[in-house]
C-alpha positions in Angstrom: 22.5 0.1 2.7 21.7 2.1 5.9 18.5 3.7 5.3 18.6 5.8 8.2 14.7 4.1 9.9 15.6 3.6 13.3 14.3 6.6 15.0 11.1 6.7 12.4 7.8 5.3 13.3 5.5 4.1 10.1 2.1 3.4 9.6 1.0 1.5 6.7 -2.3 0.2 5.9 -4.0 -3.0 5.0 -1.1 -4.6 6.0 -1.8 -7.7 7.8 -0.8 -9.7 4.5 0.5 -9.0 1.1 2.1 -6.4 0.1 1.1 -3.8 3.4 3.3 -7.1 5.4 6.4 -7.2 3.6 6.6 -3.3 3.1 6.1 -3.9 7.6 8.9 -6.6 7.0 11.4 -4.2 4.6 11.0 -1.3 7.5 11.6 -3.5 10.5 14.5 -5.0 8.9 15.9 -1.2 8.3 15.4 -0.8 12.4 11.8 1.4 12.2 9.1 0.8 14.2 5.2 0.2 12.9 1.6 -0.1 13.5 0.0 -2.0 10.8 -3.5 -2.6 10.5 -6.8 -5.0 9.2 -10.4 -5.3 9.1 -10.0 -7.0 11.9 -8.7 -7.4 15.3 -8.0 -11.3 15.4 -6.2 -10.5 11.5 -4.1 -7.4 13.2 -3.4 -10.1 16.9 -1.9 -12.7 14.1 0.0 -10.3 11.9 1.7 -8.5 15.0 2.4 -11.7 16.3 3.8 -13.0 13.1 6.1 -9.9 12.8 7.3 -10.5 16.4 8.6 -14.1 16.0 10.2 -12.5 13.1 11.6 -9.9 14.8 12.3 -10.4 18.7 12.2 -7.1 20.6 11.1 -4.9 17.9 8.4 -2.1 18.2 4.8 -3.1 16.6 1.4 -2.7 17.1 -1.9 -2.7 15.6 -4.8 -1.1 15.2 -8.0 -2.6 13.4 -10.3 -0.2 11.2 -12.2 -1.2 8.5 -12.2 1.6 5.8 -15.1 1.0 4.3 -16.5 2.3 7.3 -15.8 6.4 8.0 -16.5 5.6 11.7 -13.9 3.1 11.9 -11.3 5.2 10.3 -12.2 8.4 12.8 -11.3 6.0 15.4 -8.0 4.9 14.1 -6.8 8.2 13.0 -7.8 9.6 16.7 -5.7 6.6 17.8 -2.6 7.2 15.5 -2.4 11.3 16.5 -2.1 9.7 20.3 0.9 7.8 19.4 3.7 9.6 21.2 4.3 6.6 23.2 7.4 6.6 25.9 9.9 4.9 23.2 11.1 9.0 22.2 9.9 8.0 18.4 7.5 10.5 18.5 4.4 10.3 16.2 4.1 8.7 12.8 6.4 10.1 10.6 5.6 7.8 7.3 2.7 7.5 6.7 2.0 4.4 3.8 -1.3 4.2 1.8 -1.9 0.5 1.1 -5.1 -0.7 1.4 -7.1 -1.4 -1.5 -9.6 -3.8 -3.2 -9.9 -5.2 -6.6 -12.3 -7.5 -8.0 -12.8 -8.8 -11.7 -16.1 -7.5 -13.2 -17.9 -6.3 -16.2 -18.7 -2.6 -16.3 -22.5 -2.8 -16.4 -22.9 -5.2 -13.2 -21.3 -2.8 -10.8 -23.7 -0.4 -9.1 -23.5 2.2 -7.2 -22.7 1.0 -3.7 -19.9 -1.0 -5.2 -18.1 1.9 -6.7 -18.8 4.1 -3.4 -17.2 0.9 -1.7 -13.8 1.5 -4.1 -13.9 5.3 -3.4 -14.4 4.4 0.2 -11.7 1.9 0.3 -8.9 2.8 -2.6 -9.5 6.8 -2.5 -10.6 8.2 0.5 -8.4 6.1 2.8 -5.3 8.3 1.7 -7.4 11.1 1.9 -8.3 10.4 5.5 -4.9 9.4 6.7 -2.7 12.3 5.0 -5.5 15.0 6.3 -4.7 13.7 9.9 -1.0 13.0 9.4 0.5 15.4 6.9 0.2 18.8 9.3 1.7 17.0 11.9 4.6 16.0 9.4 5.1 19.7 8.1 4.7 21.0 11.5 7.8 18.5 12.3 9.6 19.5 9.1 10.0 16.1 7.9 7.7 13.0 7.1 6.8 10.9 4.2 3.6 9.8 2.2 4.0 6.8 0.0 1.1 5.6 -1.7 1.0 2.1 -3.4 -0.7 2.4 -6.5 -0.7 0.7 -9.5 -0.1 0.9 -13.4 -3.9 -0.1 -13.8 -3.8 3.4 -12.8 -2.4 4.6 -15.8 -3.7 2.1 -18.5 -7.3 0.6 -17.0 -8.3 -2.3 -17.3 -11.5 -3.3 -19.0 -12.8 -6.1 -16.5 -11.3 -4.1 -13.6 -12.2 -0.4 -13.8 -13.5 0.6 -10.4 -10.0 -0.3 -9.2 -8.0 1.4 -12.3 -10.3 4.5 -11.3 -9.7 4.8 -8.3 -5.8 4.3 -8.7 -6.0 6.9 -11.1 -7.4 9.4 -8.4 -4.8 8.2 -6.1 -1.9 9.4 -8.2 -3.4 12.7 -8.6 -3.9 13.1 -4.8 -0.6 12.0 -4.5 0.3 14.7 -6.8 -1.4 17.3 -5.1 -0.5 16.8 -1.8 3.3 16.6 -2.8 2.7 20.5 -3.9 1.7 21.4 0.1 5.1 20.1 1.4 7.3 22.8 -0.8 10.8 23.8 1.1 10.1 21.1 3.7 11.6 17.7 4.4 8.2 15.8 3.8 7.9 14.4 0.2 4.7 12.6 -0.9 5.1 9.6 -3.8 3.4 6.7 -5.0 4.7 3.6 -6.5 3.0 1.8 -9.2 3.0 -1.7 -9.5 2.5 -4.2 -12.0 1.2 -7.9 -11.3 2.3 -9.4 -8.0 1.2 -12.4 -6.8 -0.1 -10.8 -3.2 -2.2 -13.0 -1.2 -5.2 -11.7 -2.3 -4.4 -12.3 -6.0 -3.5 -15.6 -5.1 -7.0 -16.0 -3.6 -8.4 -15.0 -7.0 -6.5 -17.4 -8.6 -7.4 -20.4 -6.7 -10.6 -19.2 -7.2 -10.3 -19.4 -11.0 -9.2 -22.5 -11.0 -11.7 -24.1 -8.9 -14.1 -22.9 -11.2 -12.1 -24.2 -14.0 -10.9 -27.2 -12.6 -7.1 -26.4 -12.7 -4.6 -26.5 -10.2 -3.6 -22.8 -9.1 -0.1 -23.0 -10.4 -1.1 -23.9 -13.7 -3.6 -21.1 -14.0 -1.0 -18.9 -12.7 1.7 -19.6 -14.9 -1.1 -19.1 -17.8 -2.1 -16.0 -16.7 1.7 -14.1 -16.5 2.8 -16.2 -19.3 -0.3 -14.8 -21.3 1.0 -11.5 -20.2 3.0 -9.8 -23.1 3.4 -6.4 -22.0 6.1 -7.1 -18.9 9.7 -7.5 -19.4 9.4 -9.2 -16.1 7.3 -12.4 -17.8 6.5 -13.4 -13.9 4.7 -12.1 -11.3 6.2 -9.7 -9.0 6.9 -11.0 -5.5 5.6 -8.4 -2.4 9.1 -7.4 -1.5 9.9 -6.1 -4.7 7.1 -3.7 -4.1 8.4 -3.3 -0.4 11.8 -2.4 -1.2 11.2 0.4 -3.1 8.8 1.8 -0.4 11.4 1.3 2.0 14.0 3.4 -0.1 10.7 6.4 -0.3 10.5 5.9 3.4 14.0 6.8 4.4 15.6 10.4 4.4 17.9 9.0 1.5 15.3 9.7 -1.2 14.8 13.3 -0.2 15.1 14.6 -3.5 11.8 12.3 -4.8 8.7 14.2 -4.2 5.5 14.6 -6.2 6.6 11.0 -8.5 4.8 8.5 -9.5 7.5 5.5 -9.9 6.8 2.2 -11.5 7.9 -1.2 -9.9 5.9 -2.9 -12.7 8.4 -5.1 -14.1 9.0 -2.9 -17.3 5.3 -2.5 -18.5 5.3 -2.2 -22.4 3.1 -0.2 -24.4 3.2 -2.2 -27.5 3.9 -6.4 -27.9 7.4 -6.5 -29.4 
């Protein structure tokens, strides 16, 4: 299918692994051009590079911002509202809010500064980014906003609720901003996904198991196989979360505004 990318230019971010790179992968492939982005600029050199060798003569580049750090993100927004490069693509036209931390941790060991560092990170990078992209968009009379979010946003977890909290927030500012883009062509969405095995959940899980003493796969397979509440009964892989970006990306899912779709592997209320 022909998703109609090649004259849109996407910025998505916290993408130089996981799930931000393979939603970079799925719009390359459709023929879009990016600007991903890291913490840092030797992550964002290697990712760029990575997504050149996999794609010869496409358009990428990078911009490092940490956004954990308002400065940081001042910068890169100042950068991304420059980006009418001499390639006739124009500014950003998708706009995808990635980026995100998670951690496992009980409820009374997380002080302030840690939840201002979720807020930071998870919340007020999609606030930062649509402010500075979205008028632009509706000035152009087309755009999109996708926001990866998570069903932890709907049912939070007990050991992780900074992050459910925040993902929470970030479907209801999804929400909101879908209601400022009435009778245009920009549409605003987030997709919520279940457990996928993104790099930096594998990096919890080898951590896990060197405290336990297991190897990672075994833990891994415990951990999903534990899990009773997806019809999936495996972890979902990046692109499965990419592909259904992609399709919100592309003019051909113009009548999807304001949702909040799951890619969570059929999340169950109840064991059956």
């Amino acid at each position: 299918m022909d998703l109609r990318l090649s004259t849109e230019r996407a910025f998505i971010s916290g993408s130089t692994q996981g799930i931000g790179f393979a939603i970079a992968q799925a719009l390359l492939r459709e023929g879009a051009a990016v600007v991903i982005n890291g913490r840092t600029e030797e992550r964002v050199r290697t990712a760029v590079g990575r997504l050149l060798d996999e794609f010869p003569g496409a358009s990428v580049e990078g911009v490092a911002a940490d956004f954990a750090v308002p400065a940081e993100v001042d910068r890169l927004t100042d950068q991304l509202g420059r980006l009418d490069a001499p390639d006739g693509l124009g500014p950003v036209g998708i706009l995808v809010n990635n980026v995100g931390l998670f951690d496992l941790a009980p409820f009374d060991g997380i002080d302030d500064d840690e939840w201002m560092r979720y807020l930071q990170v998870n919340l007020m990078s999609g606030v930062r980014l649509s402010r500075a992209l979205l008028p632009r968009m509706l000035e152009r009379g087309r755009g999109r906003i996708v926001f990866v979010g998570s069903e932890s946003g709907v049912n939070v977890p007990a050991d992780m609720i900074p992050y459910g909290v925040t993902k929470a927030a970030m479907i209801a500012l999804a929400n909101g901003l879908a209601k400022l883009t009435r009778g245009s062509e920009v549409t605003v969405n987030t997709v919520l996904g279940g457990p996928t095995y993104s790099d930096g959940v594998a990096a919890t899980v080898e951590g896990l198991a060197a405290l336990q003493g297991l190897a990672a796969a075994d833990l891994k397979a415990a951990i999903i196989g534990g899990n009773r509440t997806s019809l999936l009964e495996r972890f979902i892989d990046p692109d499965e979360i990419a592909n259904l970006v992609a399709y919100l990306a592309s003019p051909l899912s113009s009548a999807t505004n304001g949702a909040a779709l799951r890619a969570d592997g059929g999340v169950l209320t109840a064991i059956l």
